[in-house]
C-alpha positions as CSV (number, residue, x, y, z in Angstrom):
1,X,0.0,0.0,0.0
2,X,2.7,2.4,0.8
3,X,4.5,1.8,-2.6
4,X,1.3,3.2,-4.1
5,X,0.3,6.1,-2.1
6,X,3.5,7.2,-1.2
7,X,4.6,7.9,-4.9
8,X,1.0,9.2,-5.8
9,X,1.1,11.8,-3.0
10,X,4.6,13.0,-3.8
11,X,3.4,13.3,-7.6
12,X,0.6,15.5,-6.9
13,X,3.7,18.3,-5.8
14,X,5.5,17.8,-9.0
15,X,4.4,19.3,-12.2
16,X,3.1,16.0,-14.3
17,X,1.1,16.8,-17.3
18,X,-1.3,13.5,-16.6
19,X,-2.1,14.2,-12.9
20,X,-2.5,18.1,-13.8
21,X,-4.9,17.1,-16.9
22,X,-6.7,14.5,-14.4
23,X,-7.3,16.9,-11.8
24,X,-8.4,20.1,-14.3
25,X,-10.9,17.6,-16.1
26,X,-12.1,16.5,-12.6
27,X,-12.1,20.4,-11.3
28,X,-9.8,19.5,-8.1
29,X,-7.1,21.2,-9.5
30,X,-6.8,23.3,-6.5
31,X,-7.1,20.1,-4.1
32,X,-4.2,18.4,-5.7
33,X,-1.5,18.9,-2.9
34,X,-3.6,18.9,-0.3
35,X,-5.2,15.2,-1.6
36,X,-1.2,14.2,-1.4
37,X,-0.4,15.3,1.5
38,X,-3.4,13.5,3.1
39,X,-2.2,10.3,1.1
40,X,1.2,10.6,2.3
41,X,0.1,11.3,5.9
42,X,-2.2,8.3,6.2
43,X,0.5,6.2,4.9
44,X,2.9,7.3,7.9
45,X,-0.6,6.7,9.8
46,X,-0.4,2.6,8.8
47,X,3.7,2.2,9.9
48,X,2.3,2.2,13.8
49,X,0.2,-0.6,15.1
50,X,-1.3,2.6,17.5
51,X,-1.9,4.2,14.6
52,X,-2.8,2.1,11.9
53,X,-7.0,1.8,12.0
54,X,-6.4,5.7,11.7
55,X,-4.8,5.7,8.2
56,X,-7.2,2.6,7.2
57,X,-9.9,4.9,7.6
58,X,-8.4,7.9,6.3
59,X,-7.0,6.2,3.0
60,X,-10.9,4.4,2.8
61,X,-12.0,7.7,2.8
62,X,-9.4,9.0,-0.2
63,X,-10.4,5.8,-2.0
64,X,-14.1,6.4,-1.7
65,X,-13.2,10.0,-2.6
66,X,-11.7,8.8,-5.3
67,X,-14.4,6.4,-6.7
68,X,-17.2,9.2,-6.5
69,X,-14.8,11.0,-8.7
70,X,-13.8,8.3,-11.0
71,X,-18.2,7.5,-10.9
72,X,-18.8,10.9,-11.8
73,X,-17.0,11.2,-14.7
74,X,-17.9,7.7,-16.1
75,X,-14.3,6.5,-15.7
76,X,-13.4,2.9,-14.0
77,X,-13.0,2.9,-10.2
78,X,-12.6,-0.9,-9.7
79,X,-8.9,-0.4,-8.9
80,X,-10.3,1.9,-6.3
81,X,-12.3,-0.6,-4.3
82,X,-9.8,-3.6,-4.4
83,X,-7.3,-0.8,-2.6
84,X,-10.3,-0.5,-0.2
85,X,-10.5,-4.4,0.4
86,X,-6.5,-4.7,0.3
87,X,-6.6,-2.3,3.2
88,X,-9.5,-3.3,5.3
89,X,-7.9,-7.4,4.9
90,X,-5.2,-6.4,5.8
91,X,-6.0,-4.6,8.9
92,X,-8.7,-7.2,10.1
93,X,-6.5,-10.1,9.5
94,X,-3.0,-9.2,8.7
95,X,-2.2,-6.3,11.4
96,X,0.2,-7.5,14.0
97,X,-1.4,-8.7,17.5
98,X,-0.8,-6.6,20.3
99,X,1.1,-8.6,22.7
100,X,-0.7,-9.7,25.9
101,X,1.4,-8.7,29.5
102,X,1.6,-11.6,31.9
């Protein structure tokens, strides 16, 4: 998840044609760094087992962001939800066990 999100937010500060075209045609051009920096947050958020439900959530809510988007403009948004499940899995069932004191 972090090799996604952490390039995608970084990205969004850099002058690419493709993400400033995406955002212009999807009228977020003024959200751009501000949707990276969130991403890049939330991935800093899922490196703590204290912290980690907290950047579930808040990368579920860029995803479902992101879908409305994508749903809006009649452009796929299946890549969207399988980030959503690859999260959620691996929080539910993958997240390390916090380790009971005797």
């Amino acid at each position: 998840i972090a090799s996604i999100f952490i390039p995608a937010g970084v990205m969004k500060f850099m002058e690419n044609e493709q993400i400033i075209a995406n955002f212009s045609k999807w009228d977020l051009l003024k959200l751009k760094e501000i949707i990276g920096v969130f991403e890049i947050l939330s991935v800093v958020l899922l490196w703590f087992t204290r912290t980690n439900l907290y950047g579930v959530i808040s990368l579920s809510f860029i995803m479902i962001g992101a879908i409305y988007t994508h749903v809006t403009h009649s452009e796929p948004y299946f890549f969207n939800l399988a980030i959503i499940f690859v999260l959620w899995i691996n929080y539910l069932f993958v997240k390390p066990k916090k380790k009971i004191k005797k």
